[in-house]
Backbone bond lengths (Angstrom), bond angles and torsions (degrees), N, CA, C in turn:
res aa  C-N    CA-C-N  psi(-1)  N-CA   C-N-CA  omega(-1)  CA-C   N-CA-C  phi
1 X - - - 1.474 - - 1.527 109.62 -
2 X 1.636 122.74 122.36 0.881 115.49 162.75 1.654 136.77 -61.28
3 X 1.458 137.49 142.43 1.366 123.13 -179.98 0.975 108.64 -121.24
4 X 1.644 129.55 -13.10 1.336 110.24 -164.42 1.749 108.60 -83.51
5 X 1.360 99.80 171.39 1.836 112.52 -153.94 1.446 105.72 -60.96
6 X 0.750 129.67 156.44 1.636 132.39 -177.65 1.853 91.34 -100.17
7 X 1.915 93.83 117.43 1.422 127.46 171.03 1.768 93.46 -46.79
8 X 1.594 95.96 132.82 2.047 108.65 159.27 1.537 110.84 -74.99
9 X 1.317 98.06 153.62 1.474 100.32 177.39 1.112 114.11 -81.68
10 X 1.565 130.94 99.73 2.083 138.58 -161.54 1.151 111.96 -107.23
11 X 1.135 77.95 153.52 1.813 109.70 -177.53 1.469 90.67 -118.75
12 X 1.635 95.55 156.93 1.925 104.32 158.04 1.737 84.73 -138.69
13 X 0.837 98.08 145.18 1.549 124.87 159.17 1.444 91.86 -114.49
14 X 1.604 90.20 125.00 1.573 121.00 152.18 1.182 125.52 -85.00
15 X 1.431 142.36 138.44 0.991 156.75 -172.97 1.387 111.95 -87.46
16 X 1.079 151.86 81.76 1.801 128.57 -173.36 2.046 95.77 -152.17
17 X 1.495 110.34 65.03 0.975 112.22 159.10 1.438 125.39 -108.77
18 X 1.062 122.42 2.15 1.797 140.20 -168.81 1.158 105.89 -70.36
19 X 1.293 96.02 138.18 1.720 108.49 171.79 1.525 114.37 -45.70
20 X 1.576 109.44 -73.80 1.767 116.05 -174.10 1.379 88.49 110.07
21 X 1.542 134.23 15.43 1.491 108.93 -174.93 1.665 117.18 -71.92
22 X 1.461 112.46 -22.58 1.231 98.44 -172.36 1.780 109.49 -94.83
23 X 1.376 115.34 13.31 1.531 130.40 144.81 1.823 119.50 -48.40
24 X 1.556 90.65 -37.61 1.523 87.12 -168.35 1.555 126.26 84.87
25 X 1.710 126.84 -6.12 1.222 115.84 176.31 1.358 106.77 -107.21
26 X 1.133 123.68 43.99 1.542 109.77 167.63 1.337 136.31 52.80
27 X 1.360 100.35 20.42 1.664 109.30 -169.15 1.450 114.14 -151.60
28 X 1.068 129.49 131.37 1.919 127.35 174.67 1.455 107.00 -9.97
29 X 0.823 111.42 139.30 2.228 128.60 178.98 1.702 89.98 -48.67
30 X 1.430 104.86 -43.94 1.784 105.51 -148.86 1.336 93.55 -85.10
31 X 1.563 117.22 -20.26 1.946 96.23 165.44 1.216 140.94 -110.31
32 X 1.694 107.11 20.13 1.518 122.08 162.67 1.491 110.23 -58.73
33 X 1.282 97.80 132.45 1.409 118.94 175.22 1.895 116.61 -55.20
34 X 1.353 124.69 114.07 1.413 142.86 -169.11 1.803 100.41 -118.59
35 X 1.661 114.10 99.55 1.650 93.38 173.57 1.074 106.89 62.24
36 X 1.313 135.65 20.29 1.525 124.52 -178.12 1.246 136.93 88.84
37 X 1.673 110.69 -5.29 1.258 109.52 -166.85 1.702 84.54 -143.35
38 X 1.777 98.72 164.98 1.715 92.33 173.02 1.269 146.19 -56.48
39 X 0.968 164.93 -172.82 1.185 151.28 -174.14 1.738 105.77 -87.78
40 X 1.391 93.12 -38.54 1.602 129.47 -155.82 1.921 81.53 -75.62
41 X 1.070 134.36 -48.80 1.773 131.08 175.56 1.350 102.65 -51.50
42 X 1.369 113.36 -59.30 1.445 126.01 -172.46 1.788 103.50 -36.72
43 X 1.184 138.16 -65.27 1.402 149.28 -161.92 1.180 105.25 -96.67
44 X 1.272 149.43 -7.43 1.583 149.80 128.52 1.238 90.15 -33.85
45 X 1.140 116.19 -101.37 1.965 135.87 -158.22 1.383 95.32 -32.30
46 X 1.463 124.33 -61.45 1.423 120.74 -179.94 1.561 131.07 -56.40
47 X 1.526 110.02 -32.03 1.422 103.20 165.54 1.639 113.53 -86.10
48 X 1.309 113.75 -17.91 1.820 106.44 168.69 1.548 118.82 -73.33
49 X 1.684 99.97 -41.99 1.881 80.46 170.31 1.161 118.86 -73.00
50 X 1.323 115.22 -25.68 2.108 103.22 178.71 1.482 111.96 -61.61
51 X 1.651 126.92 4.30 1.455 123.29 171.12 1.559 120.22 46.46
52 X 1.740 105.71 31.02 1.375 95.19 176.87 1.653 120.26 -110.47
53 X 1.332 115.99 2.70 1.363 127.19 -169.92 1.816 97.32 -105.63
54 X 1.340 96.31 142.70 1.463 108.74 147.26 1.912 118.10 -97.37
55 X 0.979 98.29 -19.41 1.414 101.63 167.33 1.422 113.66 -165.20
56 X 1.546 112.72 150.59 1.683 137.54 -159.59 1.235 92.33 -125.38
57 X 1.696 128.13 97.28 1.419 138.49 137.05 1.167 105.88 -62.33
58 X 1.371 116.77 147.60 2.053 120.23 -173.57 1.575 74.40 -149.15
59 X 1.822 110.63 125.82 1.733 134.08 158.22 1.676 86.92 -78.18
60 X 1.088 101.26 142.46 1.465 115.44 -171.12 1.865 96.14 -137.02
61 X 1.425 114.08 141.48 1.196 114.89 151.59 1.563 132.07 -47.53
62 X 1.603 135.92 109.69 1.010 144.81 -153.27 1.473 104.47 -58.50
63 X 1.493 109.18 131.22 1.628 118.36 -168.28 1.461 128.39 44.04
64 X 1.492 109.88 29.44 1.487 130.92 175.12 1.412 95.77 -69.03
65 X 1.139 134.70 114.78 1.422 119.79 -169.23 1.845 107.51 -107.86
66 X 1.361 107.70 -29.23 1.490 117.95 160.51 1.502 121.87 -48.27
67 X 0.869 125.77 -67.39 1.222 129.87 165.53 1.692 137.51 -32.66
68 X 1.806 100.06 -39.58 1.350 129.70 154.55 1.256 102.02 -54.93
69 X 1.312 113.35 -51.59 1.652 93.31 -152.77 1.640 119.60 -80.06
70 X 1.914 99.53 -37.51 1.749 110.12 138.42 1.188 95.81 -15.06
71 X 1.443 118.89 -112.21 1.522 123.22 -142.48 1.949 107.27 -42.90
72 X 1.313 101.10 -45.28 1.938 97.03 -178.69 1.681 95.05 -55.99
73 X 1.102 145.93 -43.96 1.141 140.93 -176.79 1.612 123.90 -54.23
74 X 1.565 99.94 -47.44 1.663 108.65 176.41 1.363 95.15 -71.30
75 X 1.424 127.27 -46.69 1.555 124.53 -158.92 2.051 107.14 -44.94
76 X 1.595 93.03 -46.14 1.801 124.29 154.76 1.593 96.18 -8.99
77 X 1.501 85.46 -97.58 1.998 112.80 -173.92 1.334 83.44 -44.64
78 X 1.296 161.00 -163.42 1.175 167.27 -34.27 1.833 109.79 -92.02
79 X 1.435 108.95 -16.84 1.491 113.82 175.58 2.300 98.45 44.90
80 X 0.744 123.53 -121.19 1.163 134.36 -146.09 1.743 121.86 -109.46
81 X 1.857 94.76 -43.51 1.334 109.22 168.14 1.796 130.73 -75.85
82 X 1.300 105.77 14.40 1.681 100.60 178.97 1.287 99.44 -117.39
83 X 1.794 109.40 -165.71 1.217 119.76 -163.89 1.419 124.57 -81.55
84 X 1.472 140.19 154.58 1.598 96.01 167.76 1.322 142.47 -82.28
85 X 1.196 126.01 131.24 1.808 119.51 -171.50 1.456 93.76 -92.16
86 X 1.814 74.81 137.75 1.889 91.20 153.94 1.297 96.19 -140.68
87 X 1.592 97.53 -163.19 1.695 115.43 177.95 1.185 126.87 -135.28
88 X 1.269 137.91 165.57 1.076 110.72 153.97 1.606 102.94 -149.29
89 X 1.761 123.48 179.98 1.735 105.89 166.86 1.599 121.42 -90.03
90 X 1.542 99.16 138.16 1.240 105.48 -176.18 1.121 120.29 -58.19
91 X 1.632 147.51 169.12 1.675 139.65 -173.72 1.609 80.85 -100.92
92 X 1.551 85.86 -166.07 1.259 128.87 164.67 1.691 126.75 -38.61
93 X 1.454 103.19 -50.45 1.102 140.87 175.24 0.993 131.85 -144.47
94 X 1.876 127.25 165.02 1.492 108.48 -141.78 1.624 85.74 -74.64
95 X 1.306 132.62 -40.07 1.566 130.75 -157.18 1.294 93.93 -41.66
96 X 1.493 107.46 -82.53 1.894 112.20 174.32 1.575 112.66 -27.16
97 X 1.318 120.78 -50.30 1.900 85.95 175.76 1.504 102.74 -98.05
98 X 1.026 139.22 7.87 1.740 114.14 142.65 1.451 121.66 -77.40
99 X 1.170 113.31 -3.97 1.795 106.18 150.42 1.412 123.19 -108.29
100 X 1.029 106.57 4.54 1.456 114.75 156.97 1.816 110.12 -72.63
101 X 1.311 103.07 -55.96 1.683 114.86 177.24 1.432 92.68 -47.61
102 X 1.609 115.53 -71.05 1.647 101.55 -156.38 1.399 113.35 -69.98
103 X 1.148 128.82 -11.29 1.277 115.98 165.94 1.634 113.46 -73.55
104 X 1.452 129.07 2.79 1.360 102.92 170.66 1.872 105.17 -135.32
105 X 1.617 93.52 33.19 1.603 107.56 164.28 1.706 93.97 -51.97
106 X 1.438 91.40 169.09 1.670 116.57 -171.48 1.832 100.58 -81.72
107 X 0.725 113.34 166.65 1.801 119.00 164.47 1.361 115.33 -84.61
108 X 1.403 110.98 126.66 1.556 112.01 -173.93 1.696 120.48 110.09
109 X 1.692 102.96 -27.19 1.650 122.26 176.79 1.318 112.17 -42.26
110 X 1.588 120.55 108.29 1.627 117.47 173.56 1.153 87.70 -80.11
111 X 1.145 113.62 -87.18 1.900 118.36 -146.31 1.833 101.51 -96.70
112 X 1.428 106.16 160.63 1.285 119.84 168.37 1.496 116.74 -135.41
113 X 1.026 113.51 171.68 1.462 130.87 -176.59 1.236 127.87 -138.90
114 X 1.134 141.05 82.06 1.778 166.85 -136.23 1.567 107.47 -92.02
115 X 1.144 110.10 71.78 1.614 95.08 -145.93 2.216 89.15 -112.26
116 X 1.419 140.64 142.33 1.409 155.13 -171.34 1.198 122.16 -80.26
117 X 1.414 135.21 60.11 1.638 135.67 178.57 1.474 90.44 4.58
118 X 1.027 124.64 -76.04 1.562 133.20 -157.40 1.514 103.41 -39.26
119 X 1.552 129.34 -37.48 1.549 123.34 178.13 1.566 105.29 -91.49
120 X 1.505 115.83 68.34 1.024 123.09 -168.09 1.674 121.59 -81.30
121 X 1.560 115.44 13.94 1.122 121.90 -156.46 1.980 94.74 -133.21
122 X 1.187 96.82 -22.33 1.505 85.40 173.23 1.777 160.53 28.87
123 X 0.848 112.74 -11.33 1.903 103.31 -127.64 1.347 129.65 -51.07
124 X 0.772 94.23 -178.26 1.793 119.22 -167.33 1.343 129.43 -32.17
125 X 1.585 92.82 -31.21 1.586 111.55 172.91 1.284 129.26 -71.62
126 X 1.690 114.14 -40.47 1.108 141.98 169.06 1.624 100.34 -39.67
127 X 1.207 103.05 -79.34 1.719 114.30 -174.92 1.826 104.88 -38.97
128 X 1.350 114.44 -44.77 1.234 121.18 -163.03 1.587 107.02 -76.07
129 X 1.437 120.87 -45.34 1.275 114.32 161.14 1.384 123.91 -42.95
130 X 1.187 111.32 -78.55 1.472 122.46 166.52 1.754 136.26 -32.86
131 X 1.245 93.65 -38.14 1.880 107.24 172.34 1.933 101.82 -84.08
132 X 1.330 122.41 -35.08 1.768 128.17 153.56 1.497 112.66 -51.71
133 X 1.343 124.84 -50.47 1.548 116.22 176.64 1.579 106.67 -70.24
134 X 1.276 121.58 -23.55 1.737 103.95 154.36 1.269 116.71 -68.78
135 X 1.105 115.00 -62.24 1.533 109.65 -175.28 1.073 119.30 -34.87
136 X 1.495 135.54 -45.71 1.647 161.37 172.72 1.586 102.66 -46.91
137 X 1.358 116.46 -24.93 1.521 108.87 -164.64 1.505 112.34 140.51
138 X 1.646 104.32 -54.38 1.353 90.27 -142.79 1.616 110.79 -71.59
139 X 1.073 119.22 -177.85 1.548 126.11 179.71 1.194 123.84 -131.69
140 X 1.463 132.77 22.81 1.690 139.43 100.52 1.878 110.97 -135.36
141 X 1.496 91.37 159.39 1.076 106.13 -173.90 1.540 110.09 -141.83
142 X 1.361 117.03 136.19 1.013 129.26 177.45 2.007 127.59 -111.04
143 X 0.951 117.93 135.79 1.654 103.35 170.63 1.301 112.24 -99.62
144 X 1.546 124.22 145.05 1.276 122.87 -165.43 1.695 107.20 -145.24
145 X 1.236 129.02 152.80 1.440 144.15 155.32 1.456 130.91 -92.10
146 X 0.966 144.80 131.85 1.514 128.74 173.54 1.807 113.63 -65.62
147 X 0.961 90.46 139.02 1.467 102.15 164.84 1.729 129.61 -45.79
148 X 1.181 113.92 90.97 2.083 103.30 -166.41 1.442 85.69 -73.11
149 X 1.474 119.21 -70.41 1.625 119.60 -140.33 1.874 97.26 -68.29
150 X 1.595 90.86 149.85 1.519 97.85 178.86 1.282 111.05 -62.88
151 X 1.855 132.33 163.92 1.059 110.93 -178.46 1.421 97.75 -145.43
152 X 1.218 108.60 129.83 1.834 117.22 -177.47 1.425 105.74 -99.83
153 X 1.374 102.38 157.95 1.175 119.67 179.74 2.079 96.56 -112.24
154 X 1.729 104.37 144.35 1.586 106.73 -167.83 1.518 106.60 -159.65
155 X 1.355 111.67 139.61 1.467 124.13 -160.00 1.846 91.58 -131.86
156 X 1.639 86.59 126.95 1.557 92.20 -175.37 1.538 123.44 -71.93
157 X 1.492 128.41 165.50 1.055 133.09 -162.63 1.803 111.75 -130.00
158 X 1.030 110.89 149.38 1.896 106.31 176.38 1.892 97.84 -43.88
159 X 0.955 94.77 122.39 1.971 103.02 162.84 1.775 100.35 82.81
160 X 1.591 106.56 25.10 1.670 94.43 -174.74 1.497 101.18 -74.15
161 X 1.213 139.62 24.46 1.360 144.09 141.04 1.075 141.70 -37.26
162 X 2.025 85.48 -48.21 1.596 95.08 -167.94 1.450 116.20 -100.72
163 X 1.235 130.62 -169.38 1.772 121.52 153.05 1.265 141.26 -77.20
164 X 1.477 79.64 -2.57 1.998 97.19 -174.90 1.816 102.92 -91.56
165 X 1.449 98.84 -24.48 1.672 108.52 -163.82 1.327 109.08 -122.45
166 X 1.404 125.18 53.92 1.288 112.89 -144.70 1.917 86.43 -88.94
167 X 1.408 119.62 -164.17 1.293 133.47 173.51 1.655 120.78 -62.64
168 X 0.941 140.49 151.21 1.627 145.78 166.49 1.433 98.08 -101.12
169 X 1.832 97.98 137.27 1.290 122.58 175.94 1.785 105.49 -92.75
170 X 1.604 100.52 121.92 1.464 107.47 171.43 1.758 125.33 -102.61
171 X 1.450 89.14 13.16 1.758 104.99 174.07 1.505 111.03 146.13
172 X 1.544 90.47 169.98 1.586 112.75 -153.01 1.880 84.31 -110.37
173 X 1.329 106.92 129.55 1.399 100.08 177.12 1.818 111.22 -116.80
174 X 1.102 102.31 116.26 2.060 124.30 160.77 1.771 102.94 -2.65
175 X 1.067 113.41 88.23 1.833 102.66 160.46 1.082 120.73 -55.77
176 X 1.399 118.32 -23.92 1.757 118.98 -178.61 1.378 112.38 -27.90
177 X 1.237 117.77 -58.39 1.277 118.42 -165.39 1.483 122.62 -94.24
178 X 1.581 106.63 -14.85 1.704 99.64 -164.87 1.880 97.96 -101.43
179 X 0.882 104.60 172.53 1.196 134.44 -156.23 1.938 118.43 -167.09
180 X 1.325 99.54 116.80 1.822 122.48 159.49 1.762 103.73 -39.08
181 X 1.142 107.11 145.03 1.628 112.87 168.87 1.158 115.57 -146.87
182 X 0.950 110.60 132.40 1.596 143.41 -149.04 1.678 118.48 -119.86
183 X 1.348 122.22 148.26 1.503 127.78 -175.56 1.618 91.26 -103.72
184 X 1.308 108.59 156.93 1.389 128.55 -2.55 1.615 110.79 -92.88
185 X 1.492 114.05 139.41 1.154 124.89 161.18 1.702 122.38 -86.77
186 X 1.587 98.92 142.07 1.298 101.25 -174.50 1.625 103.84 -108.89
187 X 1.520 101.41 163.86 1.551 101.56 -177.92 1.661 109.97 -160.68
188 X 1.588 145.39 112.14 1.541 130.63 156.11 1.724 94.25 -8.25
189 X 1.199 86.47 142.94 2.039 103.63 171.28 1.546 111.41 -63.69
190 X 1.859 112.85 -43.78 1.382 134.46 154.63 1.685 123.72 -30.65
191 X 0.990 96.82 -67.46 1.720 110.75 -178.44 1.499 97.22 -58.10
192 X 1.411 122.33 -70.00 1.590 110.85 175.36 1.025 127.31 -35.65
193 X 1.517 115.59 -73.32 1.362 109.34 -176.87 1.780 120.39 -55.79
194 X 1.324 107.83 -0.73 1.759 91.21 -176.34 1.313 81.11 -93.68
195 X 1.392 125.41 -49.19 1.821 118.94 -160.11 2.186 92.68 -49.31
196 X 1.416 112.19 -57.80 1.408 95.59 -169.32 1.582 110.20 -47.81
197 X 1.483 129.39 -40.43 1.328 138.58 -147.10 1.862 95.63 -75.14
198 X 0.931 113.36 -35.85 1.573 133.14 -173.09 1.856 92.87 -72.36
199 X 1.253 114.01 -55.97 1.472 125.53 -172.90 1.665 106.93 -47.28
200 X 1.245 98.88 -33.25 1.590 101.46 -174.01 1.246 122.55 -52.07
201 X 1.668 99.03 -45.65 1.677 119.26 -179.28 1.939 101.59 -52.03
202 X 1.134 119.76 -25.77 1.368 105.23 -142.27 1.661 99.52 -80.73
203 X 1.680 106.17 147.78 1.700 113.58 175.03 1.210 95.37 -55.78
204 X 1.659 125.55 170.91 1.571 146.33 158.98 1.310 107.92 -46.29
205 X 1.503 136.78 -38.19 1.270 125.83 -173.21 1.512 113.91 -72.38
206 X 1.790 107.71 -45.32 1.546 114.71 -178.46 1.579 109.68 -65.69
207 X 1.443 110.37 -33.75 1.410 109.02 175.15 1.844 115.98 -45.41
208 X 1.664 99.00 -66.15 1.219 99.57 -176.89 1.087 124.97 -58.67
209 X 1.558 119.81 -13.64 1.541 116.53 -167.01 1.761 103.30 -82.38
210 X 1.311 125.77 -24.05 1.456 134.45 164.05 1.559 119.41 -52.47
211 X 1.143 121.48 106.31 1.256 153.07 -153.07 1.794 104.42 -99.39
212 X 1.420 115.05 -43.25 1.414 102.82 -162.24 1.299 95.19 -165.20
213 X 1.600 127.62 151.85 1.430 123.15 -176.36 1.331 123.59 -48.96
214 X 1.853 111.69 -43.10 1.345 131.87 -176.91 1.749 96.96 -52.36
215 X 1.095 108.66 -24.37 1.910 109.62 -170.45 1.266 93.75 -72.60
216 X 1.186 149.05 -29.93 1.853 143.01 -137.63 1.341 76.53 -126.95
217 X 1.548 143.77 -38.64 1.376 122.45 -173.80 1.631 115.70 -77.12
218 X 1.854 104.82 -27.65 1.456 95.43 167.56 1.610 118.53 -65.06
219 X 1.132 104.75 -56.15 1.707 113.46 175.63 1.560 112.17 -23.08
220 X 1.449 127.09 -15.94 1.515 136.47 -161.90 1.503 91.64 -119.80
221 X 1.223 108.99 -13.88 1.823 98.10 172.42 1.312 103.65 87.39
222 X 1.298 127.03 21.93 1.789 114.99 163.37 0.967 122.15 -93.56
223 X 1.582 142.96 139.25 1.108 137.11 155.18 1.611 129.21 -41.74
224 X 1.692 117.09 111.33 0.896 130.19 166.69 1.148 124.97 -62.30
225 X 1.751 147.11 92.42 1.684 124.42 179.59 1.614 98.48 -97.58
226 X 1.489 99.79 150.46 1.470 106.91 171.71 1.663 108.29 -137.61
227 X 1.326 95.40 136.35 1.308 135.47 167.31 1.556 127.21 -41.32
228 X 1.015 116.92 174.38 1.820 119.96 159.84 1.542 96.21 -86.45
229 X 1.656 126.81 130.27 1.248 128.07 129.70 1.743 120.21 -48.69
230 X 1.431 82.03 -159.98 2.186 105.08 170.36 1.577 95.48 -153.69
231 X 1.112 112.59 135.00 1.706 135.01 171.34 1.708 79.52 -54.64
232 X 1.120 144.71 -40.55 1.285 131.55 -146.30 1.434 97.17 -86.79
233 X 1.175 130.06 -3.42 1.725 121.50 -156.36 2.094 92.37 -105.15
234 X 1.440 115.47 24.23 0.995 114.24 172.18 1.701 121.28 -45.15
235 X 1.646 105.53 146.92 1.514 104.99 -177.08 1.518 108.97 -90.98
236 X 1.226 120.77 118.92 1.393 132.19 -165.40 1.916 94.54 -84.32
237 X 1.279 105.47 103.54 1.559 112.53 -178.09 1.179 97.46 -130.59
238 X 1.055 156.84 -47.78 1.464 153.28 -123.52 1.644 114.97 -151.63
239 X 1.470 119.37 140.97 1.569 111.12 -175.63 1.616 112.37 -43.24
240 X 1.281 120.52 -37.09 1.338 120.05 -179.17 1.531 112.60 -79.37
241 X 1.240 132.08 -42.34 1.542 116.42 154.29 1.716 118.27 -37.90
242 X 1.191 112.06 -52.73 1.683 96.86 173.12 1.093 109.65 -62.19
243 X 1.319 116.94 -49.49 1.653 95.77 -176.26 1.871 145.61 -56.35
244 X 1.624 79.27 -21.80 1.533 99.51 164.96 1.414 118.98 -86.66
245 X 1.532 119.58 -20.47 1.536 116.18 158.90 1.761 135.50 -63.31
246 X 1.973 79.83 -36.25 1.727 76.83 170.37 1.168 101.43 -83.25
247 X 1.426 149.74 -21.84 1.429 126.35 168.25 1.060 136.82 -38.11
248 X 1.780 120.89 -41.08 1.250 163.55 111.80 1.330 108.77 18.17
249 X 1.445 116.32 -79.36 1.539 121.70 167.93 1.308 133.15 -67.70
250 X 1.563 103.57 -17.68 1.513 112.42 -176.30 1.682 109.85 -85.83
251 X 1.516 110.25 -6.38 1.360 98.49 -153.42 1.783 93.93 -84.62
252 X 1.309 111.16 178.42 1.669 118.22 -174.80 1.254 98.37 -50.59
253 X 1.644 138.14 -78.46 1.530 133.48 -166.90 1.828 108.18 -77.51
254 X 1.506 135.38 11.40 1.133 105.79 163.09 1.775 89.15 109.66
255 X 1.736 91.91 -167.30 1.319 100.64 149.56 1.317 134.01 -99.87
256 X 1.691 115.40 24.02 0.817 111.55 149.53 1.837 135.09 -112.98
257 X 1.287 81.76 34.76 1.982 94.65 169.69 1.266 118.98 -52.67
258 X 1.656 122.55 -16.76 1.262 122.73 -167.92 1.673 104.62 -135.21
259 X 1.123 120.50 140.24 1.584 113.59 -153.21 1.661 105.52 -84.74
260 X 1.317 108.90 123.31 1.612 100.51 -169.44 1.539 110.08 -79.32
């Protein structure tokens, strides 16, 4: 007799509406070149082999038409056996196109998975942990790393601008507890959409201060559980994040040289 929990029927919404300006190539985050190919290919392939979606919504930069045609192309490669892709346009901000995504989830969608073009290296495991802590119950889930670098706490000073005047440190804060957080996050389809619906209310300041979906689902008082990340599921923002991604791919086993 089988016991284990019977898998939700998932979605991931992809994230890949970002500029890329502080990339430097002049073009959407999701179509800088990774290994040769877009970034935006890179995290397709990765959420289809982890086999946890029935369907891949991708927020897309509004009238990005490259990117569209990417995805009609992979949709190609997948012939019959993958998930279904759609699209939709990204907002303003990422919140706005993750309610853009969930408003054009499939009918029937329990759980989803919110997962950042930008952590385009992922693997497989990640997804698989995380889509299991739904199955298990919970109703969001996060993947996380511990914190290596020490981390101070600092209160600014006249001229904390400059190098001569920089900020004063008012304490050394406990790694015990904190922890990096990482995509993809999982969540009931339910729990999301009320945390976004609640989000709406919020002034411009509370808006901006929201960092990540799991943030709008605590704000509603649910228990957040989090997972094991992978050092590999790094957020590719900056010339030196790519450069450490293609390292990533170049090395003998891939990105998976290091066990996610």
């Amino acid at each position: 007799m089988n016991d284990a929990p019977r898998r939700p029927v998932t979605a991931v919404i992809l994230v890949a509406a970002g500029s890329g300006q502080r990339l430097g190539y002049g073009m959407p985050k999701a179509a800088v070149p990774l290994g040769g190919e877009p970034i935006l290919l890179h995290a397709l392939r990765g959420i289809v082999a982890a086999g946890v979606a029935s369907q891949v919504c991708v927020a897309l930069p509004e009238g990005e038409t490259g990117l569209r045609q990417l995805i009609e192309d992979f949709r190609l490669e997948l012939a019959d056996g993958g998930p279904l892709l759609t699209t939709v346009d990204g907002g303003a901000t990422r919140a706005d196109s993750v309610r853009s995504a969930l408003a054009a989830l499939e009918d029937g969608t329990e759980a989803v998975l919110v997962h950042d073009a930008a952590r385009a290296l992922a693997p497989e495991s990640v997804f698989h942990r995380v889509a299991q802590a739904l199955a298990n119950g919970a109703s969001a889930v996060i993947p996380v790393i511990p914190v290596v670098d020490t981390v101070k706490t600092v209160a600014a000073t006249d001229g904390s601008d400059s190098d001569i005047a920089p900020e004063i440190v008012t304490g050394t804060v406990s790694r015990q507890e904190l922890r990096s957080v990482q995509t993809p996050q999982g969540f009931s389809v339910d729990t999301l959409k009320a945390a976004h619906e609640a989000a709406l209310a919020f002034d411009e300041d509370r808006a901006a201060a929201v960092t990540d979906d799991a943030m709008l689902v605590e704000l509603l008082g649910v228990p957040v559980h989090a997972v094991r990340g992978a050092i590999q599921s790094l957020k590719i923002t900056t010339p030196l994040d790519l450069i450490i991604a293609e390292g990533l791919l170049e090395g003998p086993l891939g990105v998976r040289w290091v066990e996610g």
